[in-house]
C-alpha positions as CSV (number, residue, x, y, z in Angstrom):
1,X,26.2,7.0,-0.1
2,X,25.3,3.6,0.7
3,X,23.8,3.7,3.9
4,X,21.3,6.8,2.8
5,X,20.3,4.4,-0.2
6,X,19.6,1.5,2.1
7,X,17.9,3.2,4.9
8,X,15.5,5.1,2.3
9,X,15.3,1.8,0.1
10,X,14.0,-0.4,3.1
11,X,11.5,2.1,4.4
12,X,9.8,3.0,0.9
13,X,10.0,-0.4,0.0
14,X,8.2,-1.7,3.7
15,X,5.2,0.8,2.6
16,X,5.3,-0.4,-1.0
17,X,5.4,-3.8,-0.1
18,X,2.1,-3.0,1.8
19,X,0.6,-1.6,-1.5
20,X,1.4,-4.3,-3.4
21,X,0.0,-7.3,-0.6
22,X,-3.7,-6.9,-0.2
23,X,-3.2,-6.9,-4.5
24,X,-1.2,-10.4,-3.8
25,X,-3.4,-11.9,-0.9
26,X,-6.9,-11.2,-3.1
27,X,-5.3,-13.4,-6.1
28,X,-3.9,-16.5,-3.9
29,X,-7.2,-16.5,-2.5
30,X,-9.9,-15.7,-5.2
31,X,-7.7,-16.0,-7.8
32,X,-8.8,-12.5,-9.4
33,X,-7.0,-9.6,-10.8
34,X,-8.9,-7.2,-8.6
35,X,-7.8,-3.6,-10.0
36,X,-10.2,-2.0,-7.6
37,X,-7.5,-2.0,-5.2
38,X,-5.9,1.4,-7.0
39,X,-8.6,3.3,-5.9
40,X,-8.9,1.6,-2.4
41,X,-5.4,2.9,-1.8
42,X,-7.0,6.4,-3.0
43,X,-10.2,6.1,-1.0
44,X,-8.7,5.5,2.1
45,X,-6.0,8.5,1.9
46,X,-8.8,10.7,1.0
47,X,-10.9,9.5,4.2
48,X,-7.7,9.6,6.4
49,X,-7.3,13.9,5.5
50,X,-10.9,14.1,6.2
51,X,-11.1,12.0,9.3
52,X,-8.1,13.8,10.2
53,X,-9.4,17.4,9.8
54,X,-13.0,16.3,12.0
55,X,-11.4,14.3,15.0
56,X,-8.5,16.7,15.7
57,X,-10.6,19.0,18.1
58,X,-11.2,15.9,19.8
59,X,-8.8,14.2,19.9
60,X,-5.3,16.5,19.1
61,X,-2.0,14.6,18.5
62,X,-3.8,11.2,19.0
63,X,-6.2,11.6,15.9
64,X,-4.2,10.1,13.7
65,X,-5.4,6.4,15.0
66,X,-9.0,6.4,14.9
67,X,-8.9,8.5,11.5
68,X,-6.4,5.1,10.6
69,X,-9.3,2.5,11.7
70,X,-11.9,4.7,10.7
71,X,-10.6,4.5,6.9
72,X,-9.9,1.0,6.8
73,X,-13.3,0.0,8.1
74,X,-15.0,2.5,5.6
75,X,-12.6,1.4,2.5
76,X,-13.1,-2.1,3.3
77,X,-16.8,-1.9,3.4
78,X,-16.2,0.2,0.0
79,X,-14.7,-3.0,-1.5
80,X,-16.4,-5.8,-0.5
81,X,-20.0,-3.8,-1.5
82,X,-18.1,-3.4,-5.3
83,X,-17.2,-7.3,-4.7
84,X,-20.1,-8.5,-4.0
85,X,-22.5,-6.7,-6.7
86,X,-20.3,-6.5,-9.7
87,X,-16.8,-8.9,-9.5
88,X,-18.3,-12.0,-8.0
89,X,-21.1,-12.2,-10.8
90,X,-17.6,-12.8,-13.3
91,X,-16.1,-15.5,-11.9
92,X,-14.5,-17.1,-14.2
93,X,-14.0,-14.2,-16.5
94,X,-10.8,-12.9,-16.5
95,X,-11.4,-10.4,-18.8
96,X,-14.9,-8.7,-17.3
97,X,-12.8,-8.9,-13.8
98,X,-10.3,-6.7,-15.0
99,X,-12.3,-4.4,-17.2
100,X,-14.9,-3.9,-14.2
101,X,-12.6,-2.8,-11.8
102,X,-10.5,-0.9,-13.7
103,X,-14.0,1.0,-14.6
104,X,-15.1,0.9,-11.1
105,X,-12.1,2.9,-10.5
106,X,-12.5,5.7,-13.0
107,X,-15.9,5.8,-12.0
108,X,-14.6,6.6,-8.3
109,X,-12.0,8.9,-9.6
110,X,-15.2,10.9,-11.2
111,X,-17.2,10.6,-7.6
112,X,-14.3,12.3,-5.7
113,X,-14.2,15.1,-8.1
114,X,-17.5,15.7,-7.8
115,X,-17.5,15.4,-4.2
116,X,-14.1,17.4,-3.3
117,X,-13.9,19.5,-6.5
118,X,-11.4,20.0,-9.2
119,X,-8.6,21.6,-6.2
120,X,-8.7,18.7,-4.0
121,X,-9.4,15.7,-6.4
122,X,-6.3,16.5,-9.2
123,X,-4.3,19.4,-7.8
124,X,-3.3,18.0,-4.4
125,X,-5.3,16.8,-1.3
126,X,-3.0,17.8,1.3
127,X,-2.3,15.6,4.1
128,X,-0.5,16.2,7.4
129,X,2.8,13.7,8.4
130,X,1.8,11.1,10.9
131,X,4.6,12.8,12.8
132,X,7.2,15.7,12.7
133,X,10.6,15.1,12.9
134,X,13.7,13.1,12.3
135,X,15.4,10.0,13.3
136,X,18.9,9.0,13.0
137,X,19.1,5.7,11.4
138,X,23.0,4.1,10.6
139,X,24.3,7.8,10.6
140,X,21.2,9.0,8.3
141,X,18.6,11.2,8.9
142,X,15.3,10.0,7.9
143,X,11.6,11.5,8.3
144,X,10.3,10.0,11.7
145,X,7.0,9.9,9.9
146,X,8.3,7.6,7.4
147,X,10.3,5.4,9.7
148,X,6.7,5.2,11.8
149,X,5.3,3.6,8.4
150,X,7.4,1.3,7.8
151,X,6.9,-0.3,11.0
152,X,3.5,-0.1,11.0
153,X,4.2,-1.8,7.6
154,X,5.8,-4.5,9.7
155,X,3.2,-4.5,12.1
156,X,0.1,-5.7,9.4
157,X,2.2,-8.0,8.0
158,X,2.6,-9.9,11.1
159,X,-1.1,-9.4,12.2
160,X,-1.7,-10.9,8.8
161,X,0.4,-13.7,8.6
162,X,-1.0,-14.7,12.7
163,X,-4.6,-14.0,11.4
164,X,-4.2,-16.5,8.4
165,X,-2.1,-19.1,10.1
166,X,-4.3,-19.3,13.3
167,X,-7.6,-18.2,12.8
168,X,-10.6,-20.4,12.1
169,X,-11.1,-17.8,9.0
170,X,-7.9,-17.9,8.1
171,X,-7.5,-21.5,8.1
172,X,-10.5,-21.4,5.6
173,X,-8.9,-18.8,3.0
174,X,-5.8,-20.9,3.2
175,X,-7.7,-23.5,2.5
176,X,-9.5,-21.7,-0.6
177,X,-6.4,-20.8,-1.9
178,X,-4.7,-24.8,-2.4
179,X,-8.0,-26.7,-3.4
180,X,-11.4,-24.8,-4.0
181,X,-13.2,-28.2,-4.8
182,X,-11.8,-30.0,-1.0
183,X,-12.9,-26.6,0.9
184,X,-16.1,-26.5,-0.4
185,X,-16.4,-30.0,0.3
186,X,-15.4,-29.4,3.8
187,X,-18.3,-27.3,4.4
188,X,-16.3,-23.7,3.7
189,X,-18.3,-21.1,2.3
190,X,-16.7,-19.0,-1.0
191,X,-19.2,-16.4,-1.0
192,X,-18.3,-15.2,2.5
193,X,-14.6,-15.9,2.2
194,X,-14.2,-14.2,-0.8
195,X,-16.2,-11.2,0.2
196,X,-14.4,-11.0,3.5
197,X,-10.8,-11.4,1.8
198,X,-11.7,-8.2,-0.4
199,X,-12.8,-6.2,2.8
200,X,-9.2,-7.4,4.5
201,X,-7.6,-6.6,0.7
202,X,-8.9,-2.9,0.5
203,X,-8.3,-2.4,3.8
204,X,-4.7,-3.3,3.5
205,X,-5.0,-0.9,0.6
206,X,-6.5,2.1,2.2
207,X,-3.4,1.5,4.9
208,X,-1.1,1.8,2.4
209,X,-2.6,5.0,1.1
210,X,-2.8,6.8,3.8
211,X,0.9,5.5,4.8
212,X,1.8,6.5,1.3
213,X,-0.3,9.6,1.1
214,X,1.1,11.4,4.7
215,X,4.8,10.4,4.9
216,X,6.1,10.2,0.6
217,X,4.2,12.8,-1.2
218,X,2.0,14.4,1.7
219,X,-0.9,14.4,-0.4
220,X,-3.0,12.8,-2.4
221,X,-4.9,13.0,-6.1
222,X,-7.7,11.7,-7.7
223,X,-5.2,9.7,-10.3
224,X,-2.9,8.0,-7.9
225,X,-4.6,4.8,-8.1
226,X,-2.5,4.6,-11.4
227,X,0.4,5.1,-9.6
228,X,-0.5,2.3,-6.7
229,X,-1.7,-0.1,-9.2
230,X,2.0,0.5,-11.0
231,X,3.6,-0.1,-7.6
232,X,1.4,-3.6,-6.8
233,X,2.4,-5.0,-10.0
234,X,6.1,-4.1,-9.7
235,X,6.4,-5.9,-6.5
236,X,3.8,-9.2,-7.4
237,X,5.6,-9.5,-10.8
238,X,8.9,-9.4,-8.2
239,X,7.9,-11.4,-5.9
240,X,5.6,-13.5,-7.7
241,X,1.7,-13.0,-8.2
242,X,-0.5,-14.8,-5.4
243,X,2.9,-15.4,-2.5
244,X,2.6,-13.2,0.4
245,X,6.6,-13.4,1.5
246,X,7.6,-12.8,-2.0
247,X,5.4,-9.7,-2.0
248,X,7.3,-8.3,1.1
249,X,10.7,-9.1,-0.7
250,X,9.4,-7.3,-3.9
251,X,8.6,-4.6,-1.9
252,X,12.1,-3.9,-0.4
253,X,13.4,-5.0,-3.9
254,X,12.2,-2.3,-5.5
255,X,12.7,0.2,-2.9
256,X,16.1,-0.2,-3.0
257,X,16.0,0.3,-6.4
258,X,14.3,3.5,-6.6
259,X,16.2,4.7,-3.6
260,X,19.8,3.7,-5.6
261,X,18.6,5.4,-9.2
262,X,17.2,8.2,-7.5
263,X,20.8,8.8,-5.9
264,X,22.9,7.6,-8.3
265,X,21.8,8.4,-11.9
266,X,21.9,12.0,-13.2
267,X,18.7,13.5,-12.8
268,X,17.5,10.3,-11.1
269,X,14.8,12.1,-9.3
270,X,13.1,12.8,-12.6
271,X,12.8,9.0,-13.3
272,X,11.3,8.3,-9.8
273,X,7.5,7.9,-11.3
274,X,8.8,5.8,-14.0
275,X,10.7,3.6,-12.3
276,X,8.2,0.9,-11.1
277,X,7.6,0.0,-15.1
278,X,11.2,-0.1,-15.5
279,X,11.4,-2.6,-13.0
280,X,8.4,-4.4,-14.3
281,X,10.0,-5.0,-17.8
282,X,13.1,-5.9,-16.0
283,X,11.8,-8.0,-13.7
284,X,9.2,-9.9,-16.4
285,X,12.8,-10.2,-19.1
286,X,15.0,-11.7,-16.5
287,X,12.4,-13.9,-14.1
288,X,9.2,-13.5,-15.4
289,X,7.7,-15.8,-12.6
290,X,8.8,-13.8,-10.2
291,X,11.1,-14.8,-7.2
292,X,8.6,-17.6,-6.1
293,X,6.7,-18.1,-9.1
294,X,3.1,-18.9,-9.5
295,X,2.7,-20.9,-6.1
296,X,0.3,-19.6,-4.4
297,X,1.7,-19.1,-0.5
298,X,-0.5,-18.3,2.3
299,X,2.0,-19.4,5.2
């Protein structure tokens, strides 16, 4: 029983560590609640199924990547654009931050059921696995499509970690993120970094979602932003809101914890959609800093 609840635990809690670390890596940077990135996750699953459906004439079993980068781009662009026009006019304003994106995100919830319809936006949105199959992992068998996911998880979060540690861009959110006044000083521009740290943020998101969408539920609804938005603040609160590794540890926290309740309590499956506010309360009773506080880590 143990080895099924650590094999599942690890690989839902790689992808839900990616939902929860473009959340994380906006805040140590712009220092904003940015609850845009819900519907970001939603956006870019949506995008995936329909990039999906047009490039696979084209392209057959290899579609999957350019629908991927195709989403990404588009959901980042999606972002920054909201960014730019609404959240960086509130600065400063906790309170408009959150209550803008949170409406930006109903507001997108209402476009993509005009757009799809009532079927596709809250019925289900189906989405094909990455890939078929199964993989024997430690004497488990576990979906090859999910197993792919997790280490594509992996994957970004070492492309991210290079990109902020030795990039000339990265340098400068890192820089953002321990003294605003000394960066600007220094010639760095907030405007630009800010705007470019939502586009990486939603983009991170839209991974997740389509991660999320093709290999745990195979689908996708209008509403799920709830549902991502549940799962970033499970593993910030975790981990600690505004440190990237402590996002990654909240992540496989909290898988492991679904994965064990799931198995082990009566009717556990039942709980599954309620189990990242368990954990929240939990987690905010017993360490409500989080594993590494407040500090805001961008090594």
């Amino acid at each position: 029983m143990i080895e099924p609840i650590l094999i599942f635990g690890l690989i839902h809690g790689l992808i839900y560590a990616l939902v929860g670390l473009g959340f994380t890596l906006a805040y140590g940077i712009s220092g904003i609640v940015n609850l845009f990135h819900g519907i970001s996750f939603v956006i870019g699953a949506y995008l995936y199924g329909i990039f999906l459906d047009y490039l696979s004439p084209t392209f057959s079993y290899l579609s999957p990547i350019p629908a991927i980068i195709l989403s990404c781009i588009a959901t980042g662009l999606i972002g920054s654009i909201f960014y730019r026009i609404t959240l960086h006019q509130l600065l400063g304003d906790e309170v408009g931050v959150l209550m803008t994106s949170i409406l930006g995100c109903v507001i997108l919830q209402q476009l993509i059921l005009l757009t799809l319809g009532r079927e596709a936006a809250i019925l289900q949105f189906s989405i094909k696995p990455l890939i078929s199959g199964q993989v024997r992992l430690l004497n488990t068998d576990a979906p090859a499509g999910q197993t792919l996911a997790a280490l594509i998880s992996i994957i970004a979060f070492a492309v991210l970690a290079i990109f902020i540690s030795k990039t000339k861009i990265g340098r400068a959110m890192r820089a953002l993120s321990q003294d605003l006044e000394s960066a600007m000083l220094m010639g760095v521009s907030t405007e630009k970094t800010y705007i470019l740290t939502t586009m990486i943020s939603a983009g991170l998101a839209s991974l997740a979602g389509i991660l999320y969408a093709s290999t745990i539920t195979q689908g996708v609804r209008s509403f799920f932003w709830i549902q991502a938005l549940a799962i970033s603040f499970t593993v910030v609160i975790l981990g600690g809101l505004g440190s990237i590794k402590g996002s990654i540890l909240g992540g496989l926290i909290y898988g492991i914890a679904e994965s064990a309740a799931v198995r082990l309590l009566p009717r556990g499956g039942a709980l599954q959609q309620s189990i990242p506010f368990i954990v929240i309360i939990l987690a905010l009773l017993i360490m409500p800093k989080g594993l590494f506080g407040k500090r805001i880590e961008m090594e």
